[in-house]
C-alpha positions in Angstrom: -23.5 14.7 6.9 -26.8 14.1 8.5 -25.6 10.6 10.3 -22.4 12.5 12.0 -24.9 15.1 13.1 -27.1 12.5 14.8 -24.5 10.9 15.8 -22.9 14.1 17.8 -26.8 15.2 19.5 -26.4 11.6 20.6 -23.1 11.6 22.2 -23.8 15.3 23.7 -27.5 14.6 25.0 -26.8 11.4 26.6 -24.3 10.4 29.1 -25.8 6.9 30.0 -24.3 4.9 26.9 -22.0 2.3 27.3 -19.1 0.8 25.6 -19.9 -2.4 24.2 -15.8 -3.8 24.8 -15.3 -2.5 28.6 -18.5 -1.7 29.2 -18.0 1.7 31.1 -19.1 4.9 29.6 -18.2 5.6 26.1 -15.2 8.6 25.8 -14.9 9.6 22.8 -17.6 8.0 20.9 -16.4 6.2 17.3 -18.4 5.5 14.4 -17.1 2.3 12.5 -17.5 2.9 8.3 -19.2 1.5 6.5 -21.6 0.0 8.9 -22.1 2.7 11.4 -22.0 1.0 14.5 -21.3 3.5 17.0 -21.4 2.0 20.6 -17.1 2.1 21.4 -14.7 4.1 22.9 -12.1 5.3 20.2 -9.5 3.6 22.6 -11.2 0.4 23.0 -11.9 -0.1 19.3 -8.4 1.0 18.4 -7.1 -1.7 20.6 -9.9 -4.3 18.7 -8.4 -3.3 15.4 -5.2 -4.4 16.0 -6.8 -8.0 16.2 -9.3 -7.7 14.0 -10.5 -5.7 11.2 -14.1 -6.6 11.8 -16.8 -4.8 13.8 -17.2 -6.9 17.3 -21.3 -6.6 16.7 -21.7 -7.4 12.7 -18.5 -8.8 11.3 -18.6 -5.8 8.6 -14.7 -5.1 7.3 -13.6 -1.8 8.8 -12.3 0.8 6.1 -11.7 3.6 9.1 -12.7 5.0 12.4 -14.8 8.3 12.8 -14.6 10.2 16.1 -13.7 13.3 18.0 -17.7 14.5 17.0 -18.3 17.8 18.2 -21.6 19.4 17.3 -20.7 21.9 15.4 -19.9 19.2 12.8 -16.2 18.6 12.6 -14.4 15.1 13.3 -11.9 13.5 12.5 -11.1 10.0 10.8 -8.6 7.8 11.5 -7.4 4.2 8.9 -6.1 1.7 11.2 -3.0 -0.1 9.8 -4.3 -3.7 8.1 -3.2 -6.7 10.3 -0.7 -8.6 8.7 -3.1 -11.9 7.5 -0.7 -15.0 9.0 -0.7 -16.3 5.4 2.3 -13.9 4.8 4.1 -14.4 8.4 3.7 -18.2 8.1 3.8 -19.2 4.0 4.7 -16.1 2.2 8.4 -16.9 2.1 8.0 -20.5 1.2 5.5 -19.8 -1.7 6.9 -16.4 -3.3 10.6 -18.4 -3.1 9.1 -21.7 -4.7 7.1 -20.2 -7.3 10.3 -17.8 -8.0 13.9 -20.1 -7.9 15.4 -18.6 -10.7 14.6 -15.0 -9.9 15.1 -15.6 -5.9 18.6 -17.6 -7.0 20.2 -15.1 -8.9 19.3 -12.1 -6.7 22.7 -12.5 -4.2 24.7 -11.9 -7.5 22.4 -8.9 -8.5 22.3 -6.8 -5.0 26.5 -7.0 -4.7 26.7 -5.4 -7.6 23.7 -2.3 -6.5 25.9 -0.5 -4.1 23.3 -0.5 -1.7 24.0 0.6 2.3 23.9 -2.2 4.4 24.2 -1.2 8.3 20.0 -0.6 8.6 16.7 -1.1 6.9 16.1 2.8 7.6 19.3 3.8 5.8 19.2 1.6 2.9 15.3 2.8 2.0 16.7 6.6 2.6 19.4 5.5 -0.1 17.2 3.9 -1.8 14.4 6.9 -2.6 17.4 9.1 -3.1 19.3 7.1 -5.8 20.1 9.4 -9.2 18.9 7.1 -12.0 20.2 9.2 -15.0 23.8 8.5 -14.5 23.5 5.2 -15.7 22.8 4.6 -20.1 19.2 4.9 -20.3 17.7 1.9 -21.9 14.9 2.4 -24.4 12.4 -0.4 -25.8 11.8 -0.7 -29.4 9.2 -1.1 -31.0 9.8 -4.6 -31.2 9.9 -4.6 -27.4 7.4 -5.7 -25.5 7.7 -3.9 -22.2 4.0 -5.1 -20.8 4.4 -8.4 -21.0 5.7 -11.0 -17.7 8.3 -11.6 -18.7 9.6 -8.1 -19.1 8.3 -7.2 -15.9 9.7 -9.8 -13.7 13.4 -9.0 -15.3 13.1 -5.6 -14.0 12.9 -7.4 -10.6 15.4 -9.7 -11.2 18.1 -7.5 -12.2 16.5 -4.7 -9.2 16.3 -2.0 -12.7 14.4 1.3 -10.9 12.7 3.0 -13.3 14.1 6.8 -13.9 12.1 9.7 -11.5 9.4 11.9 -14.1 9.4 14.9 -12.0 6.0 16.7 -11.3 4.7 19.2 -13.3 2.0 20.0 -16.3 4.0 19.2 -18.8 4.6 15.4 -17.2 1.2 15.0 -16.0 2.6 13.6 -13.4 1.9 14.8 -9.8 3.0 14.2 -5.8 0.9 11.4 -4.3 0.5 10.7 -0.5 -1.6 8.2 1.6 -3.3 11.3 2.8 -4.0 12.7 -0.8 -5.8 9.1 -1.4 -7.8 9.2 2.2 -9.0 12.1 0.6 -9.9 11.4 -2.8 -12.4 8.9 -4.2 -11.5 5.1 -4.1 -12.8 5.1 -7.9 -10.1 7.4 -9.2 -7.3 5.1 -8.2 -8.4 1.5 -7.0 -9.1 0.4 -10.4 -5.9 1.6 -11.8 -3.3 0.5 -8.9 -5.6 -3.0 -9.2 -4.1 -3.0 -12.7 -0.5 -2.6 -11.5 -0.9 -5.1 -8.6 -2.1 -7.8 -10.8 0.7 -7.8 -13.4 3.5 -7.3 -11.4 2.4 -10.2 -9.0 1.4 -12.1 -11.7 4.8 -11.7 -12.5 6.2 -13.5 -10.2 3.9 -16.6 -11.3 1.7 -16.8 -7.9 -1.6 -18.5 -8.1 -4.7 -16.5 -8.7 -5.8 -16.5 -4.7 -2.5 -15.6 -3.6 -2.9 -12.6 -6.4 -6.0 -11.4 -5.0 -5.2 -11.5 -1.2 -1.7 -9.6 -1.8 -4.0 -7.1 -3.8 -6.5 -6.5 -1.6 -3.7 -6.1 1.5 -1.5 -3.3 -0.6 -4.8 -1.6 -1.7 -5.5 -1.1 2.4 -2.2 -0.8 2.7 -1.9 2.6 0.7 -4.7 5.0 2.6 -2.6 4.9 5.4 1.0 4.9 4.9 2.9 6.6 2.4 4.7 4.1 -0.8 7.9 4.7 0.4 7.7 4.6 4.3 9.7 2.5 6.6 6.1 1.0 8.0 5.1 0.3 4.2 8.1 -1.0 3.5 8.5 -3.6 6.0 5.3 -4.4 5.6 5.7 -5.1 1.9 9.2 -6.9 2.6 6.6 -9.3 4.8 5.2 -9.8 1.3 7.9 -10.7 -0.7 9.3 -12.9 1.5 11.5 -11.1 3.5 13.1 -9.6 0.7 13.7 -5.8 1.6 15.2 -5.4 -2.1 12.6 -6.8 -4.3 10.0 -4.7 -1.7 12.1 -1.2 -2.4 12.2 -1.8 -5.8 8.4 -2.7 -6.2 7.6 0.3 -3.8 9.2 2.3 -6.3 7.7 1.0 -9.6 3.9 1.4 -7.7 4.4 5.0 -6.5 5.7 5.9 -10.1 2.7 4.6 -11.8 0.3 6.0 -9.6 2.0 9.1 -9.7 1.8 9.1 -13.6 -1.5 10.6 -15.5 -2.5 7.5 -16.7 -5.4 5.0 -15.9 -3.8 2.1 -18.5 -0.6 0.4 -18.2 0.5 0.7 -21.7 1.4 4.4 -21.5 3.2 4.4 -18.4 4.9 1.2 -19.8 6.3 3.6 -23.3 7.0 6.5 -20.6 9.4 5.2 -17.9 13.0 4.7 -18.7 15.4 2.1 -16.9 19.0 1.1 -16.8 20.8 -1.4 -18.9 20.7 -4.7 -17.1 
């Protein structure tokens, strides 16, 4: 657009500029979005993200980095990973364990029974995305069922039930996403509908309504830049939950699906996906 092109005449006609960090010469001018502050190296600001997520000069959040401007328009953009706020390092595990005794107390029970491999946090999420669901008897709610509610929702956590795989394909509706395919699309076709997700399954687990939003708004920067089911995203999300690499598989699994699925509700997905018997 017409601010990158400015941008570029600016870093090729003038050599004098200077980084506002280490104050030499700017390589590789960056462009911080949304507030356009353009006056780092790409290096310099790369190293500022990883202790803040604010620009130095106006305090704006950064969504990503813009740089490598050439002038014949092309660049590239880059979505640092979110620092993880100390509210998950230093309370997560207390709070998500206090507000969730029963369910955290009857998980040893529940993961000797799963079969899962135990030797490295790598193999067991390989095993993990690669587990066949239909061998197991398919459970199907009835009518009478009411699969949106809490209370169904956190017993899919506490017995670690992973909803069967919906392949992708016209017929499904379903399709492959990746954190690059949502870099790429607009943050109105999806925020509103992960947002949905997010809050019910983390109302689920009976946090307050501040803890809600601040796990929210983490997994929604979260997502741009690593993919669901990633070893970063996962041990990020285990962070979350407390140090619980389980429950962070599992709810790993249960977000990709429904953002995989066609629908912008929860009540559809909720009559599509299929789990095990408890």
């Amino acid at each position: 657009g017409k601010m990158y092109e400015t941008e570029q005449r600016r870093q090729h006609s003038s050599s004098s500029e200077h980084c506002l960090i280490c104050l030499g010469s700017i390589i590789d001018k960056t462009i911080l979005e949304p507030c356009n502050h353009s006056d780092y190296c790409f290096r310099c600001i790369l190293t500022w993200t990883k202790q803040s997520d604010r620009c130095p000069l106006c305090s704006t959040s950064i969504n990503h980095l813009t740089h490598l401007l050439t002038l014949d328009g092309n660049y590239e953009r880059f979505f640092p990973l979110p620092n993880l706020p100390s509210i998950f390092k230093e309370q997560s595990s207390s709070n998500f364990r206090a507000s969730n005794s029963n369910l955290s107390s009857e998980l040893s029970t529940q993961i000797s029974t799963t079969n899962r491999a135990s030797s490295s946090s790598s193999i067991i999420i390989t095993k993990t995305t690669e587990k066949t669901y239909c061998t197991s008897k398919i459970h199907r709610a009835s009518p009478l069922d009411s699969r949106s509610t809490l209370s169904y929702r956190r017993s899919i956590y506490k017995n670690l039930l992973y909803s069967k795989h919906i392949p992708s394909n016209r017929f499904t509706g379903f399709r492959s996403i990746t954190s690059k395919k949502l870099r790429r699309s607009d943050p109105k076709d999806w925020i509103p509908k992960i947002t949905l997700f997010l809050e019910r399954e983390f109302r689920a687990f009976e946090l307050d309504q501040k803890e809600i939003d601040y796990r929210i708004s983490y997994v929604l920067k979260i997502l741009p830049v690593l993919d669901c089911k990633s070893e970063g995203c996962i041990r990020i999300l285990t962070d979350i939950f407390g140090g619980n690499l389980d429950m962070a598989q599992l709810f790993a699994h249960e977000l990709l699906s429904f953002l995989r699925s066609p629908f912008q509700e929860l009540k559809p997905w909720d009559e599509v996906v299929q789990y095990p018997n408890p």
